[in-house]
N, C-alpha and C positions, 0 to 999 in steps of 0.2 A: 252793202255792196258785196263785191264776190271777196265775201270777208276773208279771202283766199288764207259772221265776227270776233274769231276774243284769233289768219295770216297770209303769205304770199304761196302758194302751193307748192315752188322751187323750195320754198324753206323745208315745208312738210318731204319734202325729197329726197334734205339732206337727212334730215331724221331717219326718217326710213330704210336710208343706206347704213346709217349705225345702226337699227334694229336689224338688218340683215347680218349684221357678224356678231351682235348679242343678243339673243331670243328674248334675253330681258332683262331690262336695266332702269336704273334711277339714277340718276346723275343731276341735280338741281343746280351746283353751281360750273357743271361742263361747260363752257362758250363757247363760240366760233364764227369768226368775222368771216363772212361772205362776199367774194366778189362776184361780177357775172361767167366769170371762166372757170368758175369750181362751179358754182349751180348746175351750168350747161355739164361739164366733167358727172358731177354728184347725179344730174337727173340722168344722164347717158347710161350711167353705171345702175341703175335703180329699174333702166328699160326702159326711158322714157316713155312716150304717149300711145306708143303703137297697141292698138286691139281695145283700145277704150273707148267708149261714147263719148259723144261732145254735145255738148249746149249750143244745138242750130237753131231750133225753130221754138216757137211758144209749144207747151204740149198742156194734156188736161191733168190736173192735181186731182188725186182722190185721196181721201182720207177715212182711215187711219193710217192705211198704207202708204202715204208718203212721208209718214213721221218716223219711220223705218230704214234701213239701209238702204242703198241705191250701190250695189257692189259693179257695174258696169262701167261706171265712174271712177274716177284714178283718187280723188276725195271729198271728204264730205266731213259735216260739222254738224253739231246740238251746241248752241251758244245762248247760255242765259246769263244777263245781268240784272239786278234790281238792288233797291234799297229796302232796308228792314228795321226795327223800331221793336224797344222792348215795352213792356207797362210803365217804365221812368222816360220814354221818350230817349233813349240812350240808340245812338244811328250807326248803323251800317252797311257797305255795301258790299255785294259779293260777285265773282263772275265763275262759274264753273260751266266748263267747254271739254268736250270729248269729240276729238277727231280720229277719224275712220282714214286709213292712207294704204295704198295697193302697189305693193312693190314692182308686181308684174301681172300684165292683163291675161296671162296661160290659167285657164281653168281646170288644168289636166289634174287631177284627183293623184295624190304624192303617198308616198307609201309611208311617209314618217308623216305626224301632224306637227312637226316641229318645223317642217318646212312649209306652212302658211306663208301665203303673202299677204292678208292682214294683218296691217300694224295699227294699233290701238296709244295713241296721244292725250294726256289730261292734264288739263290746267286747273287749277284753282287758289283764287284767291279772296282773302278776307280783308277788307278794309274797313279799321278799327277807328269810327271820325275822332271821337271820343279820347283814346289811346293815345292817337296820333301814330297809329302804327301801320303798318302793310301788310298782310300776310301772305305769302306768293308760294304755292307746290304743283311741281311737275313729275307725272309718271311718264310711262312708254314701257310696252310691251305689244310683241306679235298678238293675234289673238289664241291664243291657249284654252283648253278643257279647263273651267274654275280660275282662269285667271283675267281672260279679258275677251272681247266677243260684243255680239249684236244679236238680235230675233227680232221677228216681224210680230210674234202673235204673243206677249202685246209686243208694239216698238219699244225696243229698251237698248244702251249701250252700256259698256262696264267697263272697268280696270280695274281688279282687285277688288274691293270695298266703295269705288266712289261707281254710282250709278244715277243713273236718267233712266226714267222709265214712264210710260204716259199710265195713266190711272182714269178708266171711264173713256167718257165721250172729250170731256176738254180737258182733263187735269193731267199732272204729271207730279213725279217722285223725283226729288234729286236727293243723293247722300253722296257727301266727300269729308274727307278729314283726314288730318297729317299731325303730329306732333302735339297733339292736345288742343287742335284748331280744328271743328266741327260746326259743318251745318247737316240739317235733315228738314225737309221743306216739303209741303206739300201744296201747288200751285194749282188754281185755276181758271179757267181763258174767261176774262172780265171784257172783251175786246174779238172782233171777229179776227181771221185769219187774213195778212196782207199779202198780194203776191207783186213784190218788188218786181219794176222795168216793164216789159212788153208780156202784160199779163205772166209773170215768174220767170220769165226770161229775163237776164239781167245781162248785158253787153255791157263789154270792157273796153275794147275798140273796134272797129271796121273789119277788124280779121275775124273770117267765119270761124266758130264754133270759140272762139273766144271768148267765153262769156261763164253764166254759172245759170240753173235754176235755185230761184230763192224765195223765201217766203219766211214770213213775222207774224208773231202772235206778240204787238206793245204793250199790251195789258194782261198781266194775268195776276190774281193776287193772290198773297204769298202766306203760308201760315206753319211754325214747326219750331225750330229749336236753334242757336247757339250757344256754340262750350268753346271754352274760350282759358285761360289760367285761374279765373277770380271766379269762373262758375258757368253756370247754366244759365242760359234766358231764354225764358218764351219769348215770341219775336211775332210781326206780320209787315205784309207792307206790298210792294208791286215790284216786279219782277217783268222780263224783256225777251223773248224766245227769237232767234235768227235762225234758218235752219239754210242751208247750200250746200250743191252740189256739183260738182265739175271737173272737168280733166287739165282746163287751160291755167295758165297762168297769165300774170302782168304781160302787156308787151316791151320789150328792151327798152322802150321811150320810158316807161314810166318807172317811179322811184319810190311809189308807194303813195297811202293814202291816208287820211281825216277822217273818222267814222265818228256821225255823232246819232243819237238813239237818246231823243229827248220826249217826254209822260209830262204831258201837262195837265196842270191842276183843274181844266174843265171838262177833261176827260178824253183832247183830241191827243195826236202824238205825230213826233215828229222824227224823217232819218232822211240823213241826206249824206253820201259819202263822197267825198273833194279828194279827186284822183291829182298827184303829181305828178307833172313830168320832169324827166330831169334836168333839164337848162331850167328848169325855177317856176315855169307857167302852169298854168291850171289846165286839166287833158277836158275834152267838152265833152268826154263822155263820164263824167261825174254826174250823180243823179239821186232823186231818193225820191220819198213819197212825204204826204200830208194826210193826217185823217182828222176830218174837224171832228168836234164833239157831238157832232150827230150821228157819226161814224160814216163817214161820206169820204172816199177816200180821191186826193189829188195828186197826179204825177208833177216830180219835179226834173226838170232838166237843169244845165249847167247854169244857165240865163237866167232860171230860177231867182236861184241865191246867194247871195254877196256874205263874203265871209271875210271879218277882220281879226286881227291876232292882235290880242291885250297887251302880252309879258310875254315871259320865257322864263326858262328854269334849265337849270344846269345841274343834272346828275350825280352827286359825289361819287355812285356806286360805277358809273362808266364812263364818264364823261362826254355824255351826251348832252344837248341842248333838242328841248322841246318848245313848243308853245305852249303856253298856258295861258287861258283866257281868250275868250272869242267872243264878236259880236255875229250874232245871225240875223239874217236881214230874209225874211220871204213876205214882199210888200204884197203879195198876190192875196198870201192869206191873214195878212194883218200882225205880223211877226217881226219883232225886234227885241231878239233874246240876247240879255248876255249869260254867259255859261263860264261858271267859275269852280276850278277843282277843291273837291270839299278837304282835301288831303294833296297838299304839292305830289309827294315822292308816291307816285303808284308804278313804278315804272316796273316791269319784267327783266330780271339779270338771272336769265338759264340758258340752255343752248341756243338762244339766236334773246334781242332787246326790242323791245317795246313798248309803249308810256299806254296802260288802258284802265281806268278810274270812274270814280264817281265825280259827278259833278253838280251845283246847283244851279238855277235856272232862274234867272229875273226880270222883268219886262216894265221900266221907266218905275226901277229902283223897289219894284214890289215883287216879293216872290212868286213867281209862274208855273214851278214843276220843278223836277228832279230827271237827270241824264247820266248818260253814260260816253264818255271819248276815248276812241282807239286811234293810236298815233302810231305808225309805223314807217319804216324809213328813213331814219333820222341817224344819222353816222356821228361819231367821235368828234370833238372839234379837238 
């Protein structure tokens, strides 16, 4: 969806308004509860949307160059998740996300470079199945000379030490690591390129330019390294690329969304993302795609697919309540998945919460594949 995957673009906002009075900072357990009249306050202050492009019409993707910045756009994301596996069959899954965010659309050339309005966002986390543990790090920095930044030739994004960078015709470079928690991976595209909605156009509601360009690579497979406290492991396994771009965000009806990004074991893949509105209904512009195992790919609309919620869980770190455990229903393409978190507590507690994990996949009690769920929206009870 317009993974506004690994947030709401308001959120990306208010960040950005803190990287406006600190050029650069780490702050991992900072928080800050959101309502709609600080967003609207926060994005006003930040220069809202004026002189930026918006997501009107389908346009044509060319590549490499769309795996690059699109700085016209107020933001923009590199989202990979997958699961990894040593030589002992020891599991993990990881998501490392680096977002691009434009304080203001004035392209006027500043006499100091300290006053960029590139702001540079990274997440990354490690989920130990094995451990039982979570591992969760957050940077933020303007983009700075050696500290953080984008290039076209090749596409690559940075902060610091953690970097994306494509390698060749389909591969790509990730390294991140914080506190003795390390990956370095080198991926590649086992799967053609998906262009999510109305050919990469991906509508959020009725309102024009509301929307993202979006596009997935569900297959890439994955080969490099984690270092972890107990050592080093060679690792491989499959890995998940969303890439979006856009200026809008949610509209005030909605309260956030379900993203799930499920790799099944016959090689098709599945995403579909369940938009909520806020009185509790399901918004009907929720939507995702299907690609059977021939690589034949199907649009899904809301009508699509029926989505049940298992359990719940309750946060000791926020106390939140999520969902955990889903059934998927897409009778079109022969799908009745259930989706169970391989690790209850994946949930994010840094500047803003949200529950985003690994998960496993089973279809009439036999395993089907391995996913991934992003849950967002979900307040304090």
């Amino acid at each position: 969806m317009n993974r506004q995957h690994g947030l709401l673009v308001a959120l990306l906002a208010v960040i950005a308004v803190v990287a406006a009075s600190a050029w650069r900072s780490r702050l991992p357990n900072a928080r800050m509860e959101l309502t709609d009249r600080a967003i609207a306050a926060l994005s006003a202050a930040a220069g809202g949307n004026v002189g930026f492009a918006r997501a009107e019409q389908p346009r044509e993707f060319v590549f490499p160059r769309d795996h690059a910045s699109h700085d016209d756009f107020r933001s923009e994301w590199w989202y990979f998740t997958g699961h990894l596996r040593d030589a002992d069959e020891r599991p993990w899954g990881f998501q490392l996300t680096l977002f691009r965010f434009e304080l203001s659309a004035d392209k006027t050339p500043s006499l100091s470079q300290w006053r960029t309005p590139h702001v540079l966002l990274g997440h990354f986390a490690l989920s130990d199945i094995q451990g039982r543990q979570f591992h969760a790090f957050e940077r933020l920095s303007r983009a700075l000379p050696g500290i953080a930044g984008t290039s076209a030739t090749p596409p690559a994004v940075w902060l610091d030490d953690w970097r994306i960078e494509q390698r060749g015709t389909d591969g790509w470079r990730l390294r991140a690591g914080q506190d003795g928690i390390d990956i370095e991976l080198e991926l590649q595209a086992a799967s053609a390129v998906v262009l999510q909605g109305e050919a990469g156009l991906s509508r959020k509601s009725a309102v024009a330019g509301n929307a993202s360009y979006y596009y997935s690579v569900p297959r890439l497979s994955a080969r490099g390294r984690v270092r972890l406290a107990d050592g080093e492991h060679a690792v491989q396994g499959l890995a998940w690329l969303d890439r979006e771009w856009s200026t809008s965000a949610l509209s005030r009806a909605q309260a956030g969304w379900d993203w799930f990004a499920v790799q099944l074991a016959d090689g098709g893949s599945l995403m579909f993302y369940h938009l909520r509105q806020r009185n509790g209904g399901a918004d009907a512009f929720s939507a995702g795609s299907y690609v059977d195992a021939r690589g034949v790919q199907h649009a899904l609309g809301a009508e699509d697919v029926t989505i049940e919620v298992l359990g719940e869980w309750h946060s000791p770190g926020s106390g939140r309540n999520y969902p955990q455990g889903w059934r998927l229903r897409v009778p079109s393409a022969g799908l009745d998945l259930i989706l169970a978190p391989r690790l209850a507590d994946q949930e994010w507690r840094a500047r803003f919460h949200y529950w985003e994990g690994a998960v496993n996949v089973t279809q009439a009690g036999q395993p089907t594949g391995l996913g991934y769920v992003e849950l967002t929206g979900y307040g304090a009870r």
